[in-house]
N, C-alpha and C positions, 0 to 999 in steps of 0.2 A: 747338320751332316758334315761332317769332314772329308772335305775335299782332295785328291789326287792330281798331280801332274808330273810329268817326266818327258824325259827326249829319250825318243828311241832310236836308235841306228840303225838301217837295214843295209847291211852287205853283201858283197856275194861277185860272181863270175860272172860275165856278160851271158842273160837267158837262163838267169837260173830264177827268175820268174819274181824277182824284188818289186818291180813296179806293179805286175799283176796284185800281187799281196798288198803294198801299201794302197791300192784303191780296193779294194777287200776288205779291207778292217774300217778304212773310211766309209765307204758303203756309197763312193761316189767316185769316177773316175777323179785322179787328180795327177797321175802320170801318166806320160808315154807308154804304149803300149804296142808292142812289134816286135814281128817273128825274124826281124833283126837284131841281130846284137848291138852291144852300146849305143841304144837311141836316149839312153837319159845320159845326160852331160852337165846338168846342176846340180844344188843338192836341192831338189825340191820339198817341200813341208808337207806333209798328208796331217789333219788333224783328226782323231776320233775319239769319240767319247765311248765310254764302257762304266756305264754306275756312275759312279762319283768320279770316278777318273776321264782326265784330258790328258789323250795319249800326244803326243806332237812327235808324229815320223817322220826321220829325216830318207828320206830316196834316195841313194845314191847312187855315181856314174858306177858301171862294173870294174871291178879292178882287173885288168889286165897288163900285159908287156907294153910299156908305152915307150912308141917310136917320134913322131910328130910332139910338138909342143902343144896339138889341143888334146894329143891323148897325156903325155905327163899332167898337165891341169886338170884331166877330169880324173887322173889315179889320186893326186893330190887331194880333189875336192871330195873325194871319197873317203879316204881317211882322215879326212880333217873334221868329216861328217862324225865321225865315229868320237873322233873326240869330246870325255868327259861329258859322254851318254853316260846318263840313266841305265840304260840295258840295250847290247847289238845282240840284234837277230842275224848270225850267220846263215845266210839261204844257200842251199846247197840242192841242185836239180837232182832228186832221186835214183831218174830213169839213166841221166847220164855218168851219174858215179863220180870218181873225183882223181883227176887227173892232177897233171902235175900243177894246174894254175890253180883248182881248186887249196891243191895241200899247199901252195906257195900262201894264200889266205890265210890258209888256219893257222898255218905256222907265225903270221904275224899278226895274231892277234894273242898269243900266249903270253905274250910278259906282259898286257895291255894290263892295266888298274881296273876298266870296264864290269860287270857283271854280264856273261855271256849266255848266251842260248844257241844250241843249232835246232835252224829247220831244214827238218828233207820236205819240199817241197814234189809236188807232181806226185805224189804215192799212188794216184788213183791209174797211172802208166806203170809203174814200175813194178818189176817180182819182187815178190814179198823175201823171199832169201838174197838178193840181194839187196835190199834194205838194210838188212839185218848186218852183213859181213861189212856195208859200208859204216854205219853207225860205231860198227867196233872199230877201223879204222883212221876215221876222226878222232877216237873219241882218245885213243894213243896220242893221237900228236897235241888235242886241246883238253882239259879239265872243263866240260863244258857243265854250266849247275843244272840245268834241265834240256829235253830234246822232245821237239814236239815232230808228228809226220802230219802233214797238209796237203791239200792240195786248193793251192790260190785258186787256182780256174772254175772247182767244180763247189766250194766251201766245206771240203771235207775236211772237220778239226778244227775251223775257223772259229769257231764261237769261244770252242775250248780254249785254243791260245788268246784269243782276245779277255777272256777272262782272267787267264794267266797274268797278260802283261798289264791290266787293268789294276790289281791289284799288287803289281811289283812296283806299280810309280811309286812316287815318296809324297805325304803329304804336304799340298801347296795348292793356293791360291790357282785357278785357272788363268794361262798366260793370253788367253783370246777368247772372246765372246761364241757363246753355245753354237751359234748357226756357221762359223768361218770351218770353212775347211780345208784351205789350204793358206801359204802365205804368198804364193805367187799375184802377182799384181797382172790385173786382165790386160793389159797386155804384154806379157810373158807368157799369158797360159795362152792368149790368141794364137802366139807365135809358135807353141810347140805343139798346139793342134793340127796346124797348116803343116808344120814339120812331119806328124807321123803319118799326115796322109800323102806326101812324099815317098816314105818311105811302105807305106801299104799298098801303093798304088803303084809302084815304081818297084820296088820287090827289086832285083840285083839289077837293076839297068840302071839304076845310079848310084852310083858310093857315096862312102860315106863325107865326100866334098861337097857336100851343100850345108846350108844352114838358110836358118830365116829369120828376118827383124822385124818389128813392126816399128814401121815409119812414123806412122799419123795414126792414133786414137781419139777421136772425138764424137759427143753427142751430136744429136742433129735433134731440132725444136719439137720432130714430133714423138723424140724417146728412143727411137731407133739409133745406133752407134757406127760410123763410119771409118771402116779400117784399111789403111794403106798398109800394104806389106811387099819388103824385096825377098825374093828367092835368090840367093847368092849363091852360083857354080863354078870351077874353076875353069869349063872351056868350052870353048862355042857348041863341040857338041853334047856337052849334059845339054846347055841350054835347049838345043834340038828334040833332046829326048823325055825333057820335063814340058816342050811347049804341045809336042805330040802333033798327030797330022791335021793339019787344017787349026789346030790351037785347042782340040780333043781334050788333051788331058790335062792341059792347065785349067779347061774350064771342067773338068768333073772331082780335080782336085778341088779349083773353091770351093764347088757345089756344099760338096762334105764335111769340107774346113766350115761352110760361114752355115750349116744346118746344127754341126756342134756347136762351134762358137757361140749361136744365137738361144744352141740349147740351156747352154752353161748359164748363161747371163742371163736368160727369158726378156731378151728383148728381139725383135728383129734386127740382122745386121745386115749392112751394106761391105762387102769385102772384093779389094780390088790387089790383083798381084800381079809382080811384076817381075820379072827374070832378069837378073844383072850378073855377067861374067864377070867375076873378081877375078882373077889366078892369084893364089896365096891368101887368101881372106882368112885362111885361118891364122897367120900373122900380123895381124892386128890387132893392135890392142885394144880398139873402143869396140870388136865384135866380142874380145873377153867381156868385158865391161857390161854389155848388154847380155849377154847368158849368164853374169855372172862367178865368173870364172875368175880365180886370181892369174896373171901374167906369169907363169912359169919358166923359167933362162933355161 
């Protein structure tokens, strides 16, 4: 049987449902996932198979107006994502249409060399007329080859476009073994578990100045895995409002962080966090470094 592999790109505006979709087609959570905007800030690797094809998706941060030097690094790391794919999937949220940050996207993706696709994601919210007015829309400013409508959340058409991009790969050799699926190293994926439960539990009472490392990963003799991790804020009172009354929500955020964590990995884990005021931690170069991120001037 002749083998399929490719890298796919998945772009789009912050919440126009990329990460839901790349663990969709994987058929395994393998991104952040929150009713925040820009909570992916790497290019994380989704892998799935379809037939003979190893799809290898890259997740990317949302492209938006970047202020701060962690948001130029995650616009950078998004485009760079894209770069000399196999095929981007533009995701474009249905229900919300396509404003000026979406059409700043489309537009730069028009001289790309890329093979391109748009998805309206979310179809299963949106009116059906306007689908249709925004499709014509797009489809002026990009020469897109195909446009499929989905909806990540509910797998409406999922099969259909996984079929699609299955058979758009280019024949090759699989770049990773059948069962991997993602390429993030356990502890990266530790760290951004703890991160979205930050950000699900914490909902607008803390911005987006935090981040999280994992300190210490290590086995322990009876198989079980022991994880240190800092919760880094820039001022005494995030710290306040991440530690919660009596120390509340730091412990319901482990709780959930290490019943994932321990999901992911099917062993039991030991997870201990700890809250450290940085101010400016996002100027740092060794926190680029551990998310991955190139140092952007």
């Amino acid at each position: 049987m002749t083998k399929r592999c490719g890298h796919v790109a998945v772009i789009g505006a912050p919440n126009a449902g990329k990460s839901t979709l790349v663990n969709a087609l994987v058929g395994q959570k393998v991104a952040i996932v929150s009713p925040k905007a820009q909570t992916t800030r790497t290019r994380l690797m989704g892998i799935a198979i379809e037939g003979d094809a190893q799809i290898i998706l890259v997740d990317t941060p949302g492209i938006f107006a970047p202020n701060r030097r962690l948001d130029r690094a995650m616009v950078a790391a998004a485009w760079e994502g894209a770069s000399d794919a196999d095929l981007i999937l533009a995701v474009v949220d249905g229900r919300a249409g396509a404003g000026p940050k979406v059409e700043k996207i489309i537009e730069g993706l028009v001289n790309r060399p890329e093979r391109k696709w748009l998805i309206l994601n979310k179809v299963d919210i949106a009116a059906k007329e306007k689908l249709l007015a925004l499709t014509e829309k797009l489809l002026k400013l990009c020469a897109f080859e195909q446009i499929y409508y989905i909806s990540a959340a509910t797998a409406d058409g999922l099969a259909e476009l996984k079929a699609a991009i299955g058979a758009a790969m280019p024949e090759s050799d699989w770049h990773f073994p059948e069962d991997q699926v993602s390429d993030a190293s356990e502890r990266m994926a530790a760290a951004e578990i703890t991160r979205e439960q930050l950000y699900l539990q914490l909902h607008d009472e803390l911005p987006y100045a935090s981040t999280v490392e994992t300190e210490k990963y290590s086995e322990r003799p009876d198989g079980s895995v022991e994880i240190y991790q800092q919760i880094f804020v820039e001022r005494e009172s995030q710290r306040a409002i991440v530690l919660g009354k009596g120390g509340s929500r730091i412990k319901a955020i482990g709780a959930a962080a290490r019943k994932e964590i321990s999901d992911l990995m099917g062993v039991p884990v030991h997870l201990y966090l700890h809250i450290k005021v940085k101010a400016g931690w996002d100027e740092d170069r060794s926190v680029y470094r551990d998310m991955g991120l190139d140092w952007v001037e």
